[in-house]
C-alpha positions as CSV (number, residue, x, y, z in Angstrom):
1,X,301.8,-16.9,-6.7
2,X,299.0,-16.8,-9.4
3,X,295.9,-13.9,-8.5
4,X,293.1,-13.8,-11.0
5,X,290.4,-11.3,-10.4
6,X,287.4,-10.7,-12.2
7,X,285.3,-7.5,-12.5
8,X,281.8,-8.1,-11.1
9,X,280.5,-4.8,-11.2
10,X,278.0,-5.8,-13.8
11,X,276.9,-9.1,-11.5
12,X,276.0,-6.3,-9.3
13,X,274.6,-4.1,-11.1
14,X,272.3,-6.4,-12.3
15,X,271.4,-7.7,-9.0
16,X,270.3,-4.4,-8.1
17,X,267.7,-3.6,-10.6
18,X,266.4,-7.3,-10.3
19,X,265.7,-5.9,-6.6
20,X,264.3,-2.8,-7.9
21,X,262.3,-4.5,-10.4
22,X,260.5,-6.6,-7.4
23,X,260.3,-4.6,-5.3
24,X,258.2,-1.9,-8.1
25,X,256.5,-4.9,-8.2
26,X,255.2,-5.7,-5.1
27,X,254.0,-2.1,-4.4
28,X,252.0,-2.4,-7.6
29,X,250.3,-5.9,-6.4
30,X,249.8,-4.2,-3.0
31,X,248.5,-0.4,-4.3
32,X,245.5,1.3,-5.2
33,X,246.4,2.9,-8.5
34,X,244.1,6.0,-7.9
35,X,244.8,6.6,-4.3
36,X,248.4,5.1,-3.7
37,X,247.2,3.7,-0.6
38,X,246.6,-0.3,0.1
39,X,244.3,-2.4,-2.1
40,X,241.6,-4.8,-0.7
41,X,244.0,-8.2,-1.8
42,X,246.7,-6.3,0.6
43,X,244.1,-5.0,3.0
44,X,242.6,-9.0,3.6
45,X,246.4,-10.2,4.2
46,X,247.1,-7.3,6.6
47,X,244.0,-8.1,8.3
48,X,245.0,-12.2,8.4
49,X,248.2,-11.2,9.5
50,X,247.4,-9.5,12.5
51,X,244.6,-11.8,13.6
52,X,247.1,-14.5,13.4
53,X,249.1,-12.6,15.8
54,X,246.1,-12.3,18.2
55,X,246.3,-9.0,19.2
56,X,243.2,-6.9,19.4
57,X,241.8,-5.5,16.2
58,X,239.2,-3.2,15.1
59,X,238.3,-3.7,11.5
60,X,236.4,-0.4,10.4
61,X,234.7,0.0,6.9
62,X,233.9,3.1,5.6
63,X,231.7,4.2,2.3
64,X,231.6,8.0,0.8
65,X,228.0,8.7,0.8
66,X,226.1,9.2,-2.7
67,X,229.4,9.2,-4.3
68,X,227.7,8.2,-7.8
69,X,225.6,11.6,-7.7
70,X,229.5,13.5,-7.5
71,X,230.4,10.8,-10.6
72,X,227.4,12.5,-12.6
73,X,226.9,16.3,-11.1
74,X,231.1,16.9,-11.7
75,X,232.4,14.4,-13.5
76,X,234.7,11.2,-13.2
77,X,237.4,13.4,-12.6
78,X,236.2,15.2,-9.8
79,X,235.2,11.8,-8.3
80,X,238.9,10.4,-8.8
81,X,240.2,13.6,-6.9
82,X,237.5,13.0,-4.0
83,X,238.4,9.9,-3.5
84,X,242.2,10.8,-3.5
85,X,241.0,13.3,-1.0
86,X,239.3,11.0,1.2
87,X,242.2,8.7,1.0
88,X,244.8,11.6,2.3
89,X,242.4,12.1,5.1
90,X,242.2,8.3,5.6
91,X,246.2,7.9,6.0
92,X,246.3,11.2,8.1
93,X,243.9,9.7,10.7
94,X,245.9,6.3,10.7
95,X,248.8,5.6,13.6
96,X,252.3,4.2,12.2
97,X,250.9,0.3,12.8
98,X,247.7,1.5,11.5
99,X,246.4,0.0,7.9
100,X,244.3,1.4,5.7
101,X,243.5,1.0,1.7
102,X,241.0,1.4,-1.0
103,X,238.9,-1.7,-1.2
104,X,236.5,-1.5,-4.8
105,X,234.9,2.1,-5.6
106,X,234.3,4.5,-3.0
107,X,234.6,1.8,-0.2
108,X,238.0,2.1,2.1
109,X,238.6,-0.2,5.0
110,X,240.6,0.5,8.0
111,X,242.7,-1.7,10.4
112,X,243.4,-0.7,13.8
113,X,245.5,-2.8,15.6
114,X,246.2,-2.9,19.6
115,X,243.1,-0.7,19.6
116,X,239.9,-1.1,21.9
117,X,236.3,-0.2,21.1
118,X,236.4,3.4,22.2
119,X,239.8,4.3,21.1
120,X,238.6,3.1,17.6
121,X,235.4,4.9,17.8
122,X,237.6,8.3,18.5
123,X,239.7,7.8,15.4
124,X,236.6,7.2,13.5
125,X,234.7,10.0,14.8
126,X,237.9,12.4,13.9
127,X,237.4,11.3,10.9
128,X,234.1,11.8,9.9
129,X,234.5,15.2,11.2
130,X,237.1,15.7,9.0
131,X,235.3,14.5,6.1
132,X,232.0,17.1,6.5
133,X,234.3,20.0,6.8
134,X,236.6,18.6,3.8
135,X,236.1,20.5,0.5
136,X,238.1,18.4,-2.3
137,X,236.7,20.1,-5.2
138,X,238.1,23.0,-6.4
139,X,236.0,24.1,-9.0
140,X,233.2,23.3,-6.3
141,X,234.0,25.0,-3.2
142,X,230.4,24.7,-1.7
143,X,230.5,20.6,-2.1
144,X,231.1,18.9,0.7
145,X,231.1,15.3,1.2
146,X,230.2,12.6,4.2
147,X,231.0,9.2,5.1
148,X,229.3,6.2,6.8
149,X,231.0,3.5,8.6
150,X,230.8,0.0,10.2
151,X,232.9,-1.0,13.1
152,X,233.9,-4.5,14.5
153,X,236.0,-5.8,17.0
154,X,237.6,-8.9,16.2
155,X,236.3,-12.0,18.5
156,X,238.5,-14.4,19.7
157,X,238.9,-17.2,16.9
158,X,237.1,-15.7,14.5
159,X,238.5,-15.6,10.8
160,X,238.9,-12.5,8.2
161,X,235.9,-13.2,6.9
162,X,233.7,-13.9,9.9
163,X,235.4,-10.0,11.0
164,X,234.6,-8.5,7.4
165,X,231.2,-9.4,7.3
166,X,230.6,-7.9,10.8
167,X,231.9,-4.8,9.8
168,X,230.4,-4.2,6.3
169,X,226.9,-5.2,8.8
170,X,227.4,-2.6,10.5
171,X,227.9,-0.8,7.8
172,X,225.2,-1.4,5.8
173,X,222.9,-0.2,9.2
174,X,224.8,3.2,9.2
175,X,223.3,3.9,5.2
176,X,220.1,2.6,6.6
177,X,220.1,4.8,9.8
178,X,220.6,8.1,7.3
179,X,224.2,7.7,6.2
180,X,227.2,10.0,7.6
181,X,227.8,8.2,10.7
182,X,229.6,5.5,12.5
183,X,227.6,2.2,13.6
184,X,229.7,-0.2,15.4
185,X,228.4,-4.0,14.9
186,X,226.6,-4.8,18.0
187,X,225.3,-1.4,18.6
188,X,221.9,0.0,17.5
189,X,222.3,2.4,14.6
């Protein structure tokens, strides 16, 4: 009787760190740098994702109001550590099925899947609250910061985009109405 073996501890090896490698890559296609949270490309596929499982969804934008005038009063610094800020508060406020990401600037959506209208308004709400009594900025104590935001509930058969634009309406009336508060698409700021 003839037995060859052959050490494949190498093949291994190597499959391992091609794993690794992809996998460091996905996270970085699907991360905000700044925050480590979700990007918008990531954010738009979570969103499809879950609309094509037709459960109920709330899609919630949010904005950090006059976030340029912290940019020039501080610094770009200090606005890169308020936005990490807002972005810790973002993930504490989120459930386990939850999404939530940085989407372009100081705009941050959330997902809220298996949610209703006034369970979504709730989280929101918590939120904000925890965003006025937030105080980021260390060499700043006295500046607090507030956030608007624009809620939709996804229709039956509507797309991403049909969702998104909803929301970021919404949105857009909350800024007009004075900033710092929720408007939920439908409802009168």
């Amino acid at each position: 009787m003839l037995c060859v073996a052959s050490d494949i501890t190498a093949l291994s090896q190597d499959g391992r760190s091609l794993r690794q490698t992809r996998d460091q890559a996905l996270r970085a296609a699907h991360t905000d740098d700044l925050t480590g949270i979700s990007n918008r490309a990531h954010m738009l596929q979570q969103a499809g994702a879950l609309i094509a499982q037709g459960q109920p969804l709330v899609l919630v934008l949010l904005d950090l109001d006059h976030f340029k005038g912290i940019n020039d009063r501080f610094g770009h610094p200090a606005g890169d550590e308020v936005l990490r800020d807002f972005a810790r508060q973002l993930q504490a406020s989120t459930r386990r099925d939850d999404g939530c990401g940085r989407i372009g600037g100081e705009e941050f959506m959330m997902l809220l899947p298996g949610t209703d209208l006034p369970q979504a308004r709730a989280v929101v709400q918590r939120l904000l609250e925890h965003v006025r009594a937030a105080r980021p900025l260390a060499e700043a104590p006295a500046q607090g910061n507030t956030t608007s935001a624009g809620l939709a509930l996804h229709r039956a058969g509507e797309c991403t985009g049909a969702l998104y634009r909803r929301a970021d309406q919404a949105l857009y009336r909350a800024k007009q109405a004075g900033r710092d508060r929720l408007v939920c698409d439908g409802a009168p700021a």
